[in-house]
C-alpha positions as CSV (number, residue, x, y, z in Angstrom):
1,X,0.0,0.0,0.0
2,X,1.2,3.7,-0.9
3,X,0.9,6.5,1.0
4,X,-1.2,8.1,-1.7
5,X,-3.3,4.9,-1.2
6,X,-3.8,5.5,2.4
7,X,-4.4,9.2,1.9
8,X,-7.0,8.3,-0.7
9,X,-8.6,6.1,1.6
10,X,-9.2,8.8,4.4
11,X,-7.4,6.3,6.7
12,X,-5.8,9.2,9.5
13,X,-3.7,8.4,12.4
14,X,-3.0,8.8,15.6
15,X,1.0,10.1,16.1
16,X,3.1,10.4,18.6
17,X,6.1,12.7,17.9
18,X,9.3,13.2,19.9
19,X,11.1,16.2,19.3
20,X,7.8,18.2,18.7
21,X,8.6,21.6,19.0
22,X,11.9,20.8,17.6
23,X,13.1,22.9,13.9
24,X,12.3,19.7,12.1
25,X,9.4,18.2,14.4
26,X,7.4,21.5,14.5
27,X,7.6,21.2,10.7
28,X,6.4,17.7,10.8
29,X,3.5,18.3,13.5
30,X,2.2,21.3,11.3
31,X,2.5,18.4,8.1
32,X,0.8,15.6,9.7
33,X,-1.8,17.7,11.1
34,X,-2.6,19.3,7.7
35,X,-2.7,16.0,6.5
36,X,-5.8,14.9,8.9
37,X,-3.7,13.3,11.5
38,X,-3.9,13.3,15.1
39,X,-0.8,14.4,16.9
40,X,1.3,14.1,20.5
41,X,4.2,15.7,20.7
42,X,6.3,14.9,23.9
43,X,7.4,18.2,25.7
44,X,10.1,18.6,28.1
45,X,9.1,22.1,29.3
46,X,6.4,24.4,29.2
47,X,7.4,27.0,26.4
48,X,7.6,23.6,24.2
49,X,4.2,22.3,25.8
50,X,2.7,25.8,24.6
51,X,4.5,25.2,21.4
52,X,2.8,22.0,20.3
53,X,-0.3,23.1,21.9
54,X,-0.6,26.3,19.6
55,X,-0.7,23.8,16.7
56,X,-3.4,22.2,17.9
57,X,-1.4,18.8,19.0
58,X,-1.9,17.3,22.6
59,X,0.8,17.2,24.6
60,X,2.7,14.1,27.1
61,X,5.0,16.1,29.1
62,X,8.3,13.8,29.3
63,X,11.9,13.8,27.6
64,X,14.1,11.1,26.2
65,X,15.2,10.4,29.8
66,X,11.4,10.0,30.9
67,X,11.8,6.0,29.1
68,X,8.0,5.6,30.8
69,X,6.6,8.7,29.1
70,X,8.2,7.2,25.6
71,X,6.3,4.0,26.3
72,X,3.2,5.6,27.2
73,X,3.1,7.6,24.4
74,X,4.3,4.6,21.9
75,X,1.7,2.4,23.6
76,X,-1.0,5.1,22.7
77,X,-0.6,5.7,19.1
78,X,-1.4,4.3,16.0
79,X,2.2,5.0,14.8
80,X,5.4,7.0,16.1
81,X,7.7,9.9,14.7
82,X,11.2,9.8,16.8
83,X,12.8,12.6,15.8
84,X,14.6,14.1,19.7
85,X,17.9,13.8,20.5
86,X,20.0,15.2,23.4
87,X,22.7,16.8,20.2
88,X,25.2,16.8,23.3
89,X,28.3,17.4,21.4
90,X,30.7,17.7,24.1
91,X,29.8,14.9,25.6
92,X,28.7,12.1,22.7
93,X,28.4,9.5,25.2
94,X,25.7,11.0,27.1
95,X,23.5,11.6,24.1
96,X,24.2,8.1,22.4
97,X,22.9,6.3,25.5
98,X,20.0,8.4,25.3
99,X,19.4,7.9,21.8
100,X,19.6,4.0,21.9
101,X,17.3,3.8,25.5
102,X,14.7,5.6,23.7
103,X,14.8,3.6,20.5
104,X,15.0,0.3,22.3
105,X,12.0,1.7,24.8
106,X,9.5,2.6,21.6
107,X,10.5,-0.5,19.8
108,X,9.4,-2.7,22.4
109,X,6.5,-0.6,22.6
110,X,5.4,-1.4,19.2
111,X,6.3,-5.2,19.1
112,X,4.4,-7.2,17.1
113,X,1.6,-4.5,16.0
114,X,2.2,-3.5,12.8
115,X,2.4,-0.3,13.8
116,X,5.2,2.5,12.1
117,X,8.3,4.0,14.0
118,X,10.5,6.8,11.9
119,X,13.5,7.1,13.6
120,X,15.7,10.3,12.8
121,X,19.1,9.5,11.4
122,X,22.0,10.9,9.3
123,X,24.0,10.2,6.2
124,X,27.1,11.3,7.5
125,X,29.8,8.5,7.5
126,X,28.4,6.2,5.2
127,X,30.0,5.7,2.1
128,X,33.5,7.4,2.7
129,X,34.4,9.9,-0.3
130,X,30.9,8.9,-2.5
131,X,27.8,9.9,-2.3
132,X,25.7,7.6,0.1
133,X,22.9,5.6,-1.6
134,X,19.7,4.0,0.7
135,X,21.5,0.5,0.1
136,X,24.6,1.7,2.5
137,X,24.5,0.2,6.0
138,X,24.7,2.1,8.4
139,X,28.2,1.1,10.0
140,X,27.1,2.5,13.4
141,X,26.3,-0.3,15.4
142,X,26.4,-1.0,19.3
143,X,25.6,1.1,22.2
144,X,29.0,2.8,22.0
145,X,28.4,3.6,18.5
146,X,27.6,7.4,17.0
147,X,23.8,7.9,17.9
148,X,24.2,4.8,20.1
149,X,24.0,2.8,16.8
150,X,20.6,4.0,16.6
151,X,19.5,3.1,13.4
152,X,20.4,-0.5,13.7
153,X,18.7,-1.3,16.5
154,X,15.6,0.3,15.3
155,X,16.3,-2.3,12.3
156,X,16.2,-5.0,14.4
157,X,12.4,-4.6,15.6
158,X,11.6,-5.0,11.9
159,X,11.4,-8.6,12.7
160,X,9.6,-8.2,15.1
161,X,6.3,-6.7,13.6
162,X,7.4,-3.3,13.5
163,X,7.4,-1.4,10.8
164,X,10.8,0.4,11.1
165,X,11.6,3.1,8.7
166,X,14.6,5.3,8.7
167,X,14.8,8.4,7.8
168,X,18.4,9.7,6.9
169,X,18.9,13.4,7.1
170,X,20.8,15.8,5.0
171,X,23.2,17.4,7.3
172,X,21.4,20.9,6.8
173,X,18.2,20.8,6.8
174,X,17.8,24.4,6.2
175,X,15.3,27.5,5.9
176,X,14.7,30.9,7.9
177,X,15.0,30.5,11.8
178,X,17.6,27.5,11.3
179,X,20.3,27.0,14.3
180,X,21.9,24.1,12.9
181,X,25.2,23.9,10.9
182,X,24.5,26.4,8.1
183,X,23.7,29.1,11.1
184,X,27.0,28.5,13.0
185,X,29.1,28.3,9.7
186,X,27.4,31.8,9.1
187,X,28.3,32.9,13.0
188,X,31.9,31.9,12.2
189,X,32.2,34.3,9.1
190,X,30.7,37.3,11.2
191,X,33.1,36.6,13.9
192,X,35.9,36.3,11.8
193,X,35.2,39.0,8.8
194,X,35.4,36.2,6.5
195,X,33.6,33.4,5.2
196,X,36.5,30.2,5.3
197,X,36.7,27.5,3.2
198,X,38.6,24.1,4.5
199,X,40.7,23.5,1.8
200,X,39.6,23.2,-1.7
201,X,36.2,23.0,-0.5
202,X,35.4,20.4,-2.9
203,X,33.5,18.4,-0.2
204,X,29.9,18.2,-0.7
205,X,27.2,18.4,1.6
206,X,23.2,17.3,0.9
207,X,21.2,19.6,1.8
208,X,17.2,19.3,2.1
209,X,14.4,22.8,2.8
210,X,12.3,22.1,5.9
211,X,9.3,21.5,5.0
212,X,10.4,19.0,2.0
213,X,11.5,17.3,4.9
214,X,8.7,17.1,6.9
215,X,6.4,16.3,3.9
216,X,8.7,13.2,2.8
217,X,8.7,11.9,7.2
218,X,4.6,12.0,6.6
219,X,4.8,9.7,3.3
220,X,7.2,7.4,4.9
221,X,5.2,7.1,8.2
222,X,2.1,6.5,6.4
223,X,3.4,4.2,3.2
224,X,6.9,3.2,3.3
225,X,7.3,-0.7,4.1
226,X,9.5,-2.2,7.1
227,X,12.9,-1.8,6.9
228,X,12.8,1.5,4.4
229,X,15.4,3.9,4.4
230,X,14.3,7.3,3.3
231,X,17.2,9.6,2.3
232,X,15.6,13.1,3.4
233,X,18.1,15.2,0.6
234,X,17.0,17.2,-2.2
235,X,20.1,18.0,-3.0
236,X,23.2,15.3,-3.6
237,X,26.0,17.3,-2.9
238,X,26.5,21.3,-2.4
239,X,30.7,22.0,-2.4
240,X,31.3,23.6,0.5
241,X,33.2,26.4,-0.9
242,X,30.0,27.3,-2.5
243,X,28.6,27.4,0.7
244,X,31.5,29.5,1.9
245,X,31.0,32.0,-1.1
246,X,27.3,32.4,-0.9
247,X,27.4,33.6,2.4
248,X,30.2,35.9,2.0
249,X,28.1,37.5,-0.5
250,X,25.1,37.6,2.3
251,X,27.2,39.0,4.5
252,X,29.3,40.9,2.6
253,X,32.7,39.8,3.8
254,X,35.2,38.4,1.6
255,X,36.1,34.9,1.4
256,X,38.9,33.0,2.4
257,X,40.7,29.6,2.8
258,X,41.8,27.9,5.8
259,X,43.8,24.3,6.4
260,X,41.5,21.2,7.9
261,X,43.8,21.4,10.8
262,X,42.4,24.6,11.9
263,X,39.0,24.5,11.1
264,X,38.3,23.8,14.8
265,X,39.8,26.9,16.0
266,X,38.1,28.7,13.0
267,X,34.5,27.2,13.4
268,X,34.2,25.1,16.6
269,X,32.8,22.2,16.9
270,X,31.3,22.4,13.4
271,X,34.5,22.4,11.6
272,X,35.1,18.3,11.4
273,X,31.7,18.4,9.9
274,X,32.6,21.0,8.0
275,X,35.1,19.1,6.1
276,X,33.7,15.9,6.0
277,X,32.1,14.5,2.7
278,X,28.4,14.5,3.5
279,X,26.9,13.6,-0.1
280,X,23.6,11.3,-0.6
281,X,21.6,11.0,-3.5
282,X,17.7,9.8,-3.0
283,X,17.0,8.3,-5.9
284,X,15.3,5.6,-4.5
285,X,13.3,7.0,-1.7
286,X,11.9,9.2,-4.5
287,X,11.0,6.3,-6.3
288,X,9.4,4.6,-3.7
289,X,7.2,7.2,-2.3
290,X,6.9,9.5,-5.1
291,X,8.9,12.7,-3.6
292,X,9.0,16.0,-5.0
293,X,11.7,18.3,-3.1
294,X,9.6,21.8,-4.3
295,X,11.3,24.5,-1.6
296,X,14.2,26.6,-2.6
297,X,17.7,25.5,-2.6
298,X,20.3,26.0,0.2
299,X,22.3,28.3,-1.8
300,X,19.0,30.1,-2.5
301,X,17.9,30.1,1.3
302,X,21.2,31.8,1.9
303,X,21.0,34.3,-0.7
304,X,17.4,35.6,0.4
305,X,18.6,36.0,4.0
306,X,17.4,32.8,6.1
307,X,21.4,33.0,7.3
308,X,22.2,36.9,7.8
309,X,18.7,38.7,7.8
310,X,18.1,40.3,11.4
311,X,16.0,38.1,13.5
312,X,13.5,39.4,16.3
């Protein structure tokens, strides 16, 4: 069954969404709820409460710690969107172990039911100087793995009457009001007076507009069979150095080049990412689902502002 078959149908469901009030999950709340579905987003505080709440979602107050409020919420819904995660950079460890606890918790949740669980993941890492294709394994795997080997063990429960699909980000997922990569890459070139390329720049990162994203998590909760995995990228592979020179232009600082051994000083954390090849084509998942990236490009977003325009 397609999605477009269920949609067809009238069939709606009932989700239950983690990382809610999040820059991709309040995309995705506002997409499933257009689409006729009910929604609960899980909210760790008040202002995110009154977040999802404003959509017109219901709320289960909880975070990825609260493993009973994930079950609860898993346990209550005709399907699940897992999209939280801790992003606790300086200290990896603490946000694999959350990553995999929650993943195992709404996996268990779901056994034997039928029902869908999305889990968020990444293409970064798996295919080396290529561009990543859905048929790459993901080479995370074990608890001490990146994102607690997350999208493994999500795998697993596909044989266990779960219907398991992945959902493999671009590493921006950009648009106005992004605080991701793209937004501290731009933070580095005001603080410096320069927008730096690593090298030749000749890396290449997919990118992927917002609400494309959330749009292709909806079709894959509602269609895509066990064991799927959805590469969420419009684009295959923007060269860094363009990303360098279109927000020089934004800003209006020149542009300059930097070697990989400083790119830490330069950007921060960011700046391994930076460098990495972080390419993925979605052929496939476009196929399967039938796709259409229609928002503007992350060269475009940058040129009209979403990066440098004064925010309130």
């Amino acid at each position: 069954m397609s999605a477009t078959d269920i949609n067809e149908k009238g069939t709606t469901m009932h989700v239950f969404v983690t990382g809610a009030s999040g820059w991709i999950g309040s995309a995705t709340v506002d997409e499933l709820l257009t689409a006729g579905h009910r929604v609960t987003g899980l909210a760790r505080s008040d202002t995110s409460a009154a977040a999802v709440q404003a959509k017109g979602a219901e709320v289960l107050r909880g975070d990825l710690d609260d493993l009973e409020a994930l079950r609860r919420g898993a346990d209550a819904a005709d399907g699940v969107v897992h999209l939280a995660n801790k992003h606790d950079f300086a200290h990896p460890e603490v946000s694999d172990a959350a990553e995999r606890a929650a993943v195992e918790t709404l996996g268990e949740a779901l056994v034997g039911s039928g029902r869908p669980l999305v889990v968020a993941s990444g293409v970064a890492r798996l295919a080396g100087d290529r561009a990543a294709t859905e048929a790459d394994p993901n080479p995370a795997v074990g608890p001490h793995s990146m994102r607690g080997g997350g999208e493994n063990r999500a795998l697993d429960f596909v044989d266990q009457g779960v219907r398991t699909v992945i959902a493999r980000f671009a590493p921006t997922v950009h648009g106005s009001g992004d605080s991701g990569f793209v937004s501290l890459i731009t933070e580095a070139a005001r603080r410096h007076g320069a927008a730096a390329i690593i090298g030749e720049g000749s890396n290449g990162w997919a990118a992927v507009h917002r609400t494309d994203a959330a749009r292709l998590v909806r079709l894959g909760l509602e269609g895509a069979p066990a064991g799927t995995r959805m590469h969420v990228t419009a684009e295959d592979a923007v060269p860094t150095r363009d990303i360098a020179r279109a927000i020089g232009d934004a800003l209006g600082v020149p542009v300059t080049t930097i070697e990989p051994a400083d790119a830490v000083d330069h950007f921060g954390f960011v700046g391994p990412f930076y460098a990495m090849e972080m390419a993925a084509t979605s052929t496939a998942t476009r196929d399967l689902l039938g796709w259409q990236p229609t928002g503007p490009t992350l060269l475009e977003d940058i040129a009209a502002g979403a990066y440098t325009a004064a925010r309130s």
